[in-house]
C-alpha positions as CSV (number, residue, x, y, z in Angstrom):
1,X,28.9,-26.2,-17.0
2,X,26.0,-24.3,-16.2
3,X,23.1,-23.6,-18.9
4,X,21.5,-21.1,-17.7
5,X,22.5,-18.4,-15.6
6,X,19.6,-18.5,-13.2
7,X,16.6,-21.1,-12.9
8,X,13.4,-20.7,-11.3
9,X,11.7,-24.2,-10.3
10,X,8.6,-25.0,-9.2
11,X,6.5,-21.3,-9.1
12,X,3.4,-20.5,-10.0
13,X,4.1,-18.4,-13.1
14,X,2.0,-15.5,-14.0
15,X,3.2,-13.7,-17.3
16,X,1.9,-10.2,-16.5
17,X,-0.7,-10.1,-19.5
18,X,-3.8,-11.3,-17.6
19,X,-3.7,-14.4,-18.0
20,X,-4.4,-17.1,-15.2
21,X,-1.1,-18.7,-12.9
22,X,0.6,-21.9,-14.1
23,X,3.0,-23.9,-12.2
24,X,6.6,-24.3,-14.4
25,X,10.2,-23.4,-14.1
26,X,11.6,-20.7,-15.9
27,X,15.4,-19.9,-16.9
28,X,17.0,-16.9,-17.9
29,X,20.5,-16.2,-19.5
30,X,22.1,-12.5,-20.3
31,X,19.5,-11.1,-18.9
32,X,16.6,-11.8,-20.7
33,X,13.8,-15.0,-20.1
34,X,15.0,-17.4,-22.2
35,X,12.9,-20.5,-21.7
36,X,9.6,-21.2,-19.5
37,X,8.0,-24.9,-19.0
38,X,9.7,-27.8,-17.5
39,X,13.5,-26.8,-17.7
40,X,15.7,-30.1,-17.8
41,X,19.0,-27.7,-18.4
42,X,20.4,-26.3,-15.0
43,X,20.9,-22.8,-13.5
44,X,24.8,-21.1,-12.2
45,X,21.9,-19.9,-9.4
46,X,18.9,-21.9,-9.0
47,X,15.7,-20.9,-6.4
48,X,13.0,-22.9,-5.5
49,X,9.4,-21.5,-5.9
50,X,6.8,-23.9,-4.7
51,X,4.0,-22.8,-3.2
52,X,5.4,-19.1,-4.4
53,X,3.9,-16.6,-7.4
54,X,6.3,-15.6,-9.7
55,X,5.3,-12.3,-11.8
56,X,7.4,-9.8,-13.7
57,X,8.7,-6.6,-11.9
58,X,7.0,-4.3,-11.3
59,X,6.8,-1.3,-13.5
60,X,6.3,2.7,-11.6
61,X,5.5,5.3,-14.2
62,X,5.7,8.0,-11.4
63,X,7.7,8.5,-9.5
64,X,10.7,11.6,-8.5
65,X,14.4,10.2,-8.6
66,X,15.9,12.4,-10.5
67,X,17.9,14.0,-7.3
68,X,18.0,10.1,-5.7
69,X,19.8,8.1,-8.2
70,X,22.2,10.4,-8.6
71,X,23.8,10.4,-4.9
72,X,22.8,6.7,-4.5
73,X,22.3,3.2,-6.0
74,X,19.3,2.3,-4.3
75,X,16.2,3.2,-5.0
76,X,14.2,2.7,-1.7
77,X,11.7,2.9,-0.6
78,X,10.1,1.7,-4.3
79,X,12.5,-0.9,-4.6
80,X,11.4,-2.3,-1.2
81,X,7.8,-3.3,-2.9
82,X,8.8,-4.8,-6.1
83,X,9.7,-2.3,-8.3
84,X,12.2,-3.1,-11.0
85,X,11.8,0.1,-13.1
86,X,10.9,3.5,-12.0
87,X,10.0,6.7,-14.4
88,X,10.9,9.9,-12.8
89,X,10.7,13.2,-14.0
90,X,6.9,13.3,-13.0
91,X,4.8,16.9,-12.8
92,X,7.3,19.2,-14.5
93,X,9.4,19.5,-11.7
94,X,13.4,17.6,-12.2
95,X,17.0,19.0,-12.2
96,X,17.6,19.3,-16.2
97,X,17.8,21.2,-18.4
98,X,19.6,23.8,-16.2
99,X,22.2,26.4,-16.4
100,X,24.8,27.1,-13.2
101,X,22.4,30.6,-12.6
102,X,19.3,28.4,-12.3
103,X,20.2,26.0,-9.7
104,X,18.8,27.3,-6.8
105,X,15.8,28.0,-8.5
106,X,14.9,24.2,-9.4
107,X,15.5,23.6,-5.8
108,X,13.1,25.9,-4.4
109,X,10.9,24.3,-6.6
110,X,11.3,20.9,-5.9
111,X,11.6,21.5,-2.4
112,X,8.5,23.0,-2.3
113,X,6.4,20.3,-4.8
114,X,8.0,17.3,-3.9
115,X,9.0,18.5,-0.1
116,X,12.9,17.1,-0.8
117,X,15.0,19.3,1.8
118,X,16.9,21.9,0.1
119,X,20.0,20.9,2.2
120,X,20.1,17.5,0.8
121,X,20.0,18.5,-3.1
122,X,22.6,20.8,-2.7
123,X,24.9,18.6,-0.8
124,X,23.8,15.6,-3.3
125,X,23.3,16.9,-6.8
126,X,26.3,17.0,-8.7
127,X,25.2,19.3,-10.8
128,X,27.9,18.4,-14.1
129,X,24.6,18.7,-16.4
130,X,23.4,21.8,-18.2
131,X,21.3,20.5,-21.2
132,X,18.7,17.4,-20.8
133,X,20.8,15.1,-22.9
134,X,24.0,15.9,-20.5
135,X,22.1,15.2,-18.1
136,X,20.7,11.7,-19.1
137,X,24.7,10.6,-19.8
138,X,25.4,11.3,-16.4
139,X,22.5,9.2,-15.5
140,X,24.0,6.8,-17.5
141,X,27.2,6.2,-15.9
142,X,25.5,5.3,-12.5
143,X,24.5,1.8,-11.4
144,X,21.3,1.1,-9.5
145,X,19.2,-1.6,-8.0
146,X,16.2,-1.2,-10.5
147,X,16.3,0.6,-14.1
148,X,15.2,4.2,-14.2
149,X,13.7,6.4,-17.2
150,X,13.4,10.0,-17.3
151,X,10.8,12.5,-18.7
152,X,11.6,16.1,-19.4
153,X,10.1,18.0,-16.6
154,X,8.5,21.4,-18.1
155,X,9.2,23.6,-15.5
156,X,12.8,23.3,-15.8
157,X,12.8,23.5,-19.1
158,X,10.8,26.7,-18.2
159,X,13.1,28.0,-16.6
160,X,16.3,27.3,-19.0
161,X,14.2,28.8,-22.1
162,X,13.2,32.0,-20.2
163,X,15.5,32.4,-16.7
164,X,13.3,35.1,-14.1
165,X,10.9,35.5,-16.4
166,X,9.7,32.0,-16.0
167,X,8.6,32.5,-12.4
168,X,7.4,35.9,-12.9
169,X,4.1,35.6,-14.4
170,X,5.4,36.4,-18.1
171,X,4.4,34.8,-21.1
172,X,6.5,33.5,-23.3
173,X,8.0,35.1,-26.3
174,X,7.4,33.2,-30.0
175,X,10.9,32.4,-29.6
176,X,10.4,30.9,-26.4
177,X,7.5,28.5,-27.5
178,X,10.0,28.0,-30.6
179,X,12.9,27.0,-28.4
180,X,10.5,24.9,-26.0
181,X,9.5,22.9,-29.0
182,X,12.9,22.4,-29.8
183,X,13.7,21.3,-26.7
184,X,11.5,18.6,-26.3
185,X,12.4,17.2,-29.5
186,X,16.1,17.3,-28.7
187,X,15.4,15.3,-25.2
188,X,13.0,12.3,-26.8
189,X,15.7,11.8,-29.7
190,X,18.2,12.1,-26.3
191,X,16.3,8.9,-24.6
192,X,13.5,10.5,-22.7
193,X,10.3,8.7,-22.2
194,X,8.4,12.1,-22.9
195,X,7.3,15.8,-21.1
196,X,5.7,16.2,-17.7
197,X,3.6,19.0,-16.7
198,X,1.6,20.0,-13.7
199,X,-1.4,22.7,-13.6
200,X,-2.1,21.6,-9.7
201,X,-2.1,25.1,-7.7
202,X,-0.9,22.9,-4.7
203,X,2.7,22.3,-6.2
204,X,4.4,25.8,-5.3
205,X,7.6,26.7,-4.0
206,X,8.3,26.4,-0.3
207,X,7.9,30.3,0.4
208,X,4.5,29.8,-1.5
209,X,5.6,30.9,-5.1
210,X,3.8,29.0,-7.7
211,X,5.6,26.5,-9.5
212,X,7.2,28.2,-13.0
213,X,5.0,25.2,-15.4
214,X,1.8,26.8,-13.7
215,X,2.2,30.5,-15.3
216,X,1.8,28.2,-18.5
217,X,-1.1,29.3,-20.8
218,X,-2.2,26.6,-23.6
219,X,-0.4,28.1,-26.5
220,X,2.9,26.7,-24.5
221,X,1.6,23.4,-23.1
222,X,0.4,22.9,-26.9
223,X,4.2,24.1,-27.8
224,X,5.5,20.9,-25.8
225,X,3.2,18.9,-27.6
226,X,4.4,19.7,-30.9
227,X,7.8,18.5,-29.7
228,X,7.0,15.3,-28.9
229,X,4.8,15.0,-32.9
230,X,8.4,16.4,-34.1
231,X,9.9,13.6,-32.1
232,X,7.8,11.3,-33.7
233,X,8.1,9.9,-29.8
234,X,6.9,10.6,-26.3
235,X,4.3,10.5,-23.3
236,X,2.9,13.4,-22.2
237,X,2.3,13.4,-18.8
238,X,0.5,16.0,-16.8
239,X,-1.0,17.3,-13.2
240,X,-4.2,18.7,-14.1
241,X,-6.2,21.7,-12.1
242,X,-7.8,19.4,-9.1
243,X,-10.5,22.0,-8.6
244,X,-12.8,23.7,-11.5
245,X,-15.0,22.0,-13.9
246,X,-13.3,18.4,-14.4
247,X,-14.9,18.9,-17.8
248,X,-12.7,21.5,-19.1
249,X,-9.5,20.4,-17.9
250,X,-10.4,16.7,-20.0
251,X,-11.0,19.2,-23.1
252,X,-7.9,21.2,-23.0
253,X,-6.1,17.6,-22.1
254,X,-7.9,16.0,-25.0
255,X,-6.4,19.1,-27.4
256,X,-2.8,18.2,-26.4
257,X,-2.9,14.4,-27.2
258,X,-4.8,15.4,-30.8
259,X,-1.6,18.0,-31.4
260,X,0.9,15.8,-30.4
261,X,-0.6,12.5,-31.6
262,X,1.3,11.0,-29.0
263,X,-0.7,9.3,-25.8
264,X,-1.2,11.3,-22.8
265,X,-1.0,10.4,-19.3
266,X,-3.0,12.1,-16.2
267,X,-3.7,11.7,-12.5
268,X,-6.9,11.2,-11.2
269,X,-8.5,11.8,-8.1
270,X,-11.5,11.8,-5.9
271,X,-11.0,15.6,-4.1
272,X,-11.8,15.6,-0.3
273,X,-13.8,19.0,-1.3
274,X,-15.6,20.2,-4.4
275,X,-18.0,18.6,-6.3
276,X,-17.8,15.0,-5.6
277,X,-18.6,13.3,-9.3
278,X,-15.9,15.0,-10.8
279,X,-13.9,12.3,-11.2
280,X,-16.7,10.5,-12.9
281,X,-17.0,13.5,-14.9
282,X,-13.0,13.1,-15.7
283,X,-13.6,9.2,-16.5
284,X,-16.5,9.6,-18.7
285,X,-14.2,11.8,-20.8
286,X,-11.9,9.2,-20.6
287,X,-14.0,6.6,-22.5
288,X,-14.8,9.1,-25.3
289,X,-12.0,9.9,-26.2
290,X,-10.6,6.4,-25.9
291,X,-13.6,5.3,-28.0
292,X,-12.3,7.9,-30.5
293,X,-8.7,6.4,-30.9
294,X,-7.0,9.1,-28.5
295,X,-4.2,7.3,-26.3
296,X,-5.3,8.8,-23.3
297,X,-4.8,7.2,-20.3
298,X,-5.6,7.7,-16.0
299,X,-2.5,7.6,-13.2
300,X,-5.3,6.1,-10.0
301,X,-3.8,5.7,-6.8
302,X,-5.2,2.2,-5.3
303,X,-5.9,3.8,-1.7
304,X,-6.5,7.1,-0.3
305,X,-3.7,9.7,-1.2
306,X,-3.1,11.6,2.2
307,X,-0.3,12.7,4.2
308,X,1.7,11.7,7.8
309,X,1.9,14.1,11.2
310,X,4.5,13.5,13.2
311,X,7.1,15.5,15.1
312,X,10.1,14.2,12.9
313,X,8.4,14.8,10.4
314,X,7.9,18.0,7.9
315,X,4.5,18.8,9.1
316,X,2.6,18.2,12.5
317,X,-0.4,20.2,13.9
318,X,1.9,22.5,15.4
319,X,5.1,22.8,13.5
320,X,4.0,26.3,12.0
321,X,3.0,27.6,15.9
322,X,5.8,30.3,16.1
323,X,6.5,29.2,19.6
324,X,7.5,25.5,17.8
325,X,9.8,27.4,14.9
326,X,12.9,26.8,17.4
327,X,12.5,23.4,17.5
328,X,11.7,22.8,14.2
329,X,15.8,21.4,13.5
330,X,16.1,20.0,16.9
331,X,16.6,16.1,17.6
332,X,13.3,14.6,18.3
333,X,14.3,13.8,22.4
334,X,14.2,17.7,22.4
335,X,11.3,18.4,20.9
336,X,9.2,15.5,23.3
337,X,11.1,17.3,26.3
338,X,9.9,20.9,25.2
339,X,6.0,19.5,24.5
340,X,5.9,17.6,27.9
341,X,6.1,21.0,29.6
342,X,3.1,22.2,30.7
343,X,3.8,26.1,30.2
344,X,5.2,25.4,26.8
345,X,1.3,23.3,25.9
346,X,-0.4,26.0,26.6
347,X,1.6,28.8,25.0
348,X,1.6,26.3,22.2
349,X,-2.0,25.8,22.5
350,X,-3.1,29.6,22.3
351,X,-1.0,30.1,18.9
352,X,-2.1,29.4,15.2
353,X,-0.1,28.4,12.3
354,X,1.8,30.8,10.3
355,X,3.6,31.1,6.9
356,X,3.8,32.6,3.4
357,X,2.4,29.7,2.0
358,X,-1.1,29.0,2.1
359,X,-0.9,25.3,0.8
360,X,1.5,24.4,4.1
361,X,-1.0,26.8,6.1
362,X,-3.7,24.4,5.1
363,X,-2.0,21.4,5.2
364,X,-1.1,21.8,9.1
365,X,-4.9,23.0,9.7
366,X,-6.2,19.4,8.1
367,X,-4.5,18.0,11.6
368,X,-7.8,17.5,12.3
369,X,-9.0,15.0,9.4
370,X,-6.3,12.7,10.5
371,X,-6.6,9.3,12.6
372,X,-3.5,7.6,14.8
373,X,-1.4,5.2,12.6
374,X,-2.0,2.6,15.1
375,X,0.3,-1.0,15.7
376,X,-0.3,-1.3,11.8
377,X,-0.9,0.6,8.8
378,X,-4.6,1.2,8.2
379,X,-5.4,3.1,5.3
380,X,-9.5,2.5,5.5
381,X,-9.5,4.2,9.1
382,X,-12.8,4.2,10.8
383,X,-14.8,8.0,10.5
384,X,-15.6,7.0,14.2
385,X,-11.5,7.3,15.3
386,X,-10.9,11.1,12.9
387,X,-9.3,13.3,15.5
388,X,-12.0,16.1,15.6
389,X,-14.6,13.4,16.0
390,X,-12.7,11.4,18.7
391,X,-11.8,14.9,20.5
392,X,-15.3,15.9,20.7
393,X,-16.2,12.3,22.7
394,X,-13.6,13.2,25.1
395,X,-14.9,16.9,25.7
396,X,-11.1,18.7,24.4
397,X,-10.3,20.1,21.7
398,X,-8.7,18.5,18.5
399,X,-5.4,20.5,19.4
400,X,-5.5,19.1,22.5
401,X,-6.4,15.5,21.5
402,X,-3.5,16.1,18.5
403,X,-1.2,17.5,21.1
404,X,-1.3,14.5,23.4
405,X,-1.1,11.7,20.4
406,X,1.8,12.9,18.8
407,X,4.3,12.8,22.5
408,X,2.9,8.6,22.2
409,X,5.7,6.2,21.6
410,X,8.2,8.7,22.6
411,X,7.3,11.0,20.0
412,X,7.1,8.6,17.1
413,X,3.5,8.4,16.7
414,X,2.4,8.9,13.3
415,X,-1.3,10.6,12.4
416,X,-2.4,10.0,9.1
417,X,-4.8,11.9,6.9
418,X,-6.6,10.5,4.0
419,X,-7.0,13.1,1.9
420,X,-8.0,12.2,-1.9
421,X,-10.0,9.0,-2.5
422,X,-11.6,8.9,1.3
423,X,-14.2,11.7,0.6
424,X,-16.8,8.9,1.5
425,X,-15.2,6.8,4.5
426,X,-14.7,4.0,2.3
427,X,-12.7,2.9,-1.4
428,X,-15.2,2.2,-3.9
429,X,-14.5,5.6,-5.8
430,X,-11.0,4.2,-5.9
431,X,-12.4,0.2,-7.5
432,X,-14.9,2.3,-9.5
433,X,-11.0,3.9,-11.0
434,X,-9.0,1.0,-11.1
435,X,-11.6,-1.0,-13.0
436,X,-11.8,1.3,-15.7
437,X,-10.2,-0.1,-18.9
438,X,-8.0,3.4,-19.1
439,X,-6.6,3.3,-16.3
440,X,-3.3,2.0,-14.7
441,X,-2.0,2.1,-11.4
442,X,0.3,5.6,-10.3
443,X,0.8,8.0,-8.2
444,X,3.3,6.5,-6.1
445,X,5.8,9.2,-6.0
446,X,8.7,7.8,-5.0
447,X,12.0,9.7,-4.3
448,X,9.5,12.4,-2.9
449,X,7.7,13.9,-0.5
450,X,10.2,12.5,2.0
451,X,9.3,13.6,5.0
452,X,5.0,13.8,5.1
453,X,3.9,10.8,2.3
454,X,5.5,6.8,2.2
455,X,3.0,6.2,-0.8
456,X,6.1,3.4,-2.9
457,X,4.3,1.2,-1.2
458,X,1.6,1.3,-3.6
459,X,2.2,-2.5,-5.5
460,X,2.2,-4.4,-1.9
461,X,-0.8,-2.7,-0.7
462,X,-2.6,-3.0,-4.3
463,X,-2.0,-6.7,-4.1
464,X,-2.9,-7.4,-0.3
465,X,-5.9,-5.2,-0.4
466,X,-7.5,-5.6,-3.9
467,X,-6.4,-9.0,-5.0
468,X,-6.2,-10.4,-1.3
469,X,-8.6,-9.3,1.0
470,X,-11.3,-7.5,-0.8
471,X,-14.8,-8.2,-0.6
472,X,-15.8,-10.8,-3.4
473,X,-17.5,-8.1,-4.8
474,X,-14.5,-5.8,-5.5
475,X,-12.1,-8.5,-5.3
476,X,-9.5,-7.9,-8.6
477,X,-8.3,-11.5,-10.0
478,X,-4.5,-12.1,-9.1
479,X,-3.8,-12.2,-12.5
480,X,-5.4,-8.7,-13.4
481,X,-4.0,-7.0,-10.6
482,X,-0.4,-8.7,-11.6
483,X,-0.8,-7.3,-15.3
484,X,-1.8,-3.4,-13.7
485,X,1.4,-3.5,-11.6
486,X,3.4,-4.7,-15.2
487,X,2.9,-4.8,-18.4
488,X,0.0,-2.6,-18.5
489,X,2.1,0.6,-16.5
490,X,5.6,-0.9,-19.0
491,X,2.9,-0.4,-22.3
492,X,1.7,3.1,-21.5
493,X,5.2,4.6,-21.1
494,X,6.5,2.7,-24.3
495,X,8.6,0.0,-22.4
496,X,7.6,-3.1,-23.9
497,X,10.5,-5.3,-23.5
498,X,9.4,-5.7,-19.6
499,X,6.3,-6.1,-17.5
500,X,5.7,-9.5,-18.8
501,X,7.1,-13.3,-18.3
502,X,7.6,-14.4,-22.2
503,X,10.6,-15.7,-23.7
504,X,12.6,-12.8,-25.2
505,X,11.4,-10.4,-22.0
506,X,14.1,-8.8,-19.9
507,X,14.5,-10.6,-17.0
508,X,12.8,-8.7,-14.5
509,X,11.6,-11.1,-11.8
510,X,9.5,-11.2,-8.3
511,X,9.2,-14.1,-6.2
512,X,6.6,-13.6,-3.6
513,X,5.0,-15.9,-0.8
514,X,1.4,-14.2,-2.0
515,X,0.0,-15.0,1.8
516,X,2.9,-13.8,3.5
517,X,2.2,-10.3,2.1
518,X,2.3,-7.9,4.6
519,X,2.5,-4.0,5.0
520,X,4.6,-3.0,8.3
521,X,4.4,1.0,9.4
522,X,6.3,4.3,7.8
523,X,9.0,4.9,10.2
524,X,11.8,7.5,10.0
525,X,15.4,6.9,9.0
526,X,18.4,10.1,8.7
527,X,20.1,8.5,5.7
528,X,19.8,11.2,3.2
529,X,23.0,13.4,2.4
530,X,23.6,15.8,5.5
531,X,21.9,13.5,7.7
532,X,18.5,14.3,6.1
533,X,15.4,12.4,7.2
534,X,13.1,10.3,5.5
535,X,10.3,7.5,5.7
536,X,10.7,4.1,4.3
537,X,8.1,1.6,4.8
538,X,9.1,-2.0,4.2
539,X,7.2,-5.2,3.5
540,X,7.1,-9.1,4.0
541,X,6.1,-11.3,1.5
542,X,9.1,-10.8,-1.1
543,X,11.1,-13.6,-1.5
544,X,13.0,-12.5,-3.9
545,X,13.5,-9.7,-6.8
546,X,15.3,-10.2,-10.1
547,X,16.7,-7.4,-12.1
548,X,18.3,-8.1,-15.6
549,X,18.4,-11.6,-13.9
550,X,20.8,-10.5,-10.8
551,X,19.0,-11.2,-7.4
552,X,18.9,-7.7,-6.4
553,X,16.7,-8.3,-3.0
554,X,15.9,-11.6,-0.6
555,X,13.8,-11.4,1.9
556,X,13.7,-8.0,1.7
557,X,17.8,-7.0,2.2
558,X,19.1,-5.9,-0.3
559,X,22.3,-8.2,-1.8
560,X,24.4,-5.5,-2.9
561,X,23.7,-5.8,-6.4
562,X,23.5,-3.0,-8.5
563,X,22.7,-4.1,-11.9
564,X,20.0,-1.3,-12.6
565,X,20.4,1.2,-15.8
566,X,19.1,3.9,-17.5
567,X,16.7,3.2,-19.9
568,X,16.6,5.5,-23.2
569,X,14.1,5.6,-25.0
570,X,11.1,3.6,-25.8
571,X,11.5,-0.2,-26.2
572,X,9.6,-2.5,-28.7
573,X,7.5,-5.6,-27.6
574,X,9.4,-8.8,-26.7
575,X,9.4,-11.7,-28.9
């Protein structure tokens, strides 16, 4: 008889709290680590782990499946790159609470901030939820290949407090800051992690409407906060304004973490455009207010956060050309067919984009910022090979030069656009972030943004590039970059019964061949419900990934396993 369930031998075992790589077996029984050293006792399932690194799983505090794991158990693309446990429910956008009337609403929105086609939430949602805690049990009843946790996204609770009014520029009524409150209390004592806002003017509906949480004045934002101090319990995590004075946004932040007393979670970025040091500006705040006991902490994305081109995909140079509207639903063979027509370049050619949205207007004009993908993914791209600059070397224009990328590889060819965190050519902004003691690693939207960002690949490239390949200089020790990806992401939301190799930890396992590590390219897959399209980006290098101590994932196939839950609630440390 067996006495353990599963056995590890022979890996190089880092424990996801910093500290350096030793080589020992480890064993693990119900689901949690039960023993680590040299393990006489054997395993039902035993894998062998020389010459591997064993770390915890990996822990994403943002990401956007609250549509995804409800119409199906796996969570790809983040559970492609190690991730064990995802929290969704990120900038104020999500599907609860929500009354029958409000549906469509929350779908324009999320269609809109998080570009998930409208066609496939309404033939995947279920929509058997009204309130948040309803919809956390329905949550519950699904099985999954990592755990997920959920915030309370503000604009739909916007929305359910104060229907039309809530995306038409009104305040809210004392009652409605009263019921807000109440709210937020009901869905931490429920099992949410905490309350996600977003001030970010980008995040608007697809017709251009601004998203309901940004009509939010501080008297409500500080309304949500008092929920969570009721609640005793809570995150609050927020998008803040990426443009104005970095310095005010960190006050008003710093005023909801001192009414809630709870910590508070934000994104940070280097802006393409602006004043460039106001992320140091941000940062700076960032070690005041940690030096003055406030448990505020910084979501940094480890390489540039930017966008894909490509004619499958939701945005290309030309996909708001009028001339291009017909084709925007046609199979991609059409579209090449159409493009390699001379008369149809240069009608196509002579028009500009147009549409009620101004962000998506925008969007398609940055064409020009972008670089071609290439054989392999480079995310440092060389100023030298931007389109505009490589256009201007051949004498064309950057439509032109655009025009005759994307029909490569029979229309496949992906442009990519480094937008935030690339304003200098290079990623020291981004070290100078990451190295920052209140900071973890973020941003990584999974479940979203389906068909223009494939950014769930986040752990795998942090890994390869920072703890791999950097320069010595910038080089981030294995161990560190282990504990960013784990327990230091688990800690911030409140989950500290994972993100760490100790005895008493839940059994949440990777085993990777460090040097085999590789990134391959985004490509595009029609797997959604009704046929919609999305990227995925896989990986080599993962041996294997343990959740609850089931092999979930070898060799990057998935085994069928599903032994992923919700998780409610905060969890305490591990023994």
């Amino acid at each position: 008889m067996a006495d353990y369930d599963l056995v590890i031998r022979g890996g190089t075992i880092f424990d996801g709290l910093g500290h350096r790589g030793e080589a020992a077996d480890l064993a693990v029984k119900d689901g949690r680590i039960v023993a680590i050293g040299q393990i006489e006792g054997k395993g039902r399932e035993e894998i062998e782990a020389a010459g591997r690194i064993v770390t915890p799983g990996f822990v994403d505090v943002h990401t956007h499946y609250d549509g995804q794991a409800l119409w199906e158990n796996r969570l790809a693309p983040s559970s492609n790159h190690g991730v064990t446990t995802a929290v969704m429910g990120n900038c104020g956008v999500g599907f609860a609470p929500c009354k029958p009337h409000q549906r469509d609403m929350l779908v324009a929105v999320m269609e809109g901030v998080e570009d998930v086609p409208e066609v496939v939430m309404t033939e995947g949602l279920p929509w058997n939820w009204e309130t948040f805690p309803e919809y956390l049990d329905v949550l519950d009843t699904r099985e999954l290949d990592i755990d997920i946790a959920a915030q309370l996204p503000h604009s739909a609770l916007r929305v359910f407090v104060m229907g039309e009014r809530a995306a038409d520029h009104e305040p809210p009524t004392a009652e409605d800051l009263a019921q807000m409150r109440a709210l937020t209390t009901e869905a931490i004592h429920a099992g949410a992690l905490g309350v996600s806002t977003s001030r970010n003017l980008m995040h608007r509906t697809k017709a251009g409407e601004l998203a309901p949480s940004l009509h939010s004045e501080e008297d409500e934002l500080i309304a949500l906060a008092n929920g969570l101090r009721d609640a005793g319990d809570g995150v609050y995590q927020i998008i803040p304004r990426v443009m104005g004075p970095a310095a005010d946004e960190f006050a008003l932040m710093r005023r909801l973490a001192e009414a809630s007393g709870r910590p508070l979670s934000y994104s940070l970025l280097q802006m393409p455009t602006g004043d460039p040091d106001e992320w140091r500006v941000s940062l700076d705040g960032l070690s005041a207010a940690r030096s003055d006991g406030l448990p505020i902490c910084a979501q940094v994305a480890p390489r540039p956060v930017g966008m894909l081109y490509g004619l499958d995909l939701s945005f290309h140079p030309f996909s708001l050309h009028p001339s291009f509207r017909p084709l925007l639903d046609r199979p991609l063979a059409d579209k090449v067919a159409a493009m390699r027509d001379p008369a149809f370049r240069a009608q196509l050619l002579s028009e500009r984009p147009e549409d009620s949205n101004p962000v998506s207007v925008k969007t398609v004009q940055a064409f020009r910022y972008a670089y071609p993908m290439g054989a392999a993914p480079d995310y440092e791209p060389d100023l030298a090979d931007r389109i505009d600059t490589r256009a201007a070397a051949l004498g064309i224009t950057a439509e032109e030069h655009a025009y005759d990328l994307l029909l490569e590889q029979d229309g496949k060819a992906l442009l990519y656009q480094p937008g935030a965190n690339y304003r200098d050519g290079n990623l020291d902004a981004v070290h100078a972030m990451l190295a920052h003691p209140g900071t973890v690693v973020g941003l990584a939207d999974g479940g979203a943004h389906y068909g223009m960002i494939c950014d769930a690949s986040f752990p795998t490239f942090f890994l390869k590039r920072w703890a791999a390949d950097a320069d010595p200089d910038q080089r981030i020790p294995i161990e560190t970059a282990i504990a960013a990806l784990t327990s230091e992401p688990a800690d911030m939301v409140g989950l500290g019964d994972r993100g760490r190799l100790t005895v008493g930890a839940k059994a949440d396992i990777n085993i990777i061949d460090f040097a085999a590590l590789r990134l391959h390219n985004p490509s595009v897959v029609n797997d959604l419900p009704a046929g919609g399209r999305r990227l995925r980006q896989l990986a080599d290098g993962y041996d294997a990934t343990i959740v609850s101590g089931v092999v979930t994932y070898r060799h990057g196939r998935h085994t069928g396993a599903v032994p992923g839950r919700l998780v409610r609630g905060a969890r305490p440390l591990a023994a």
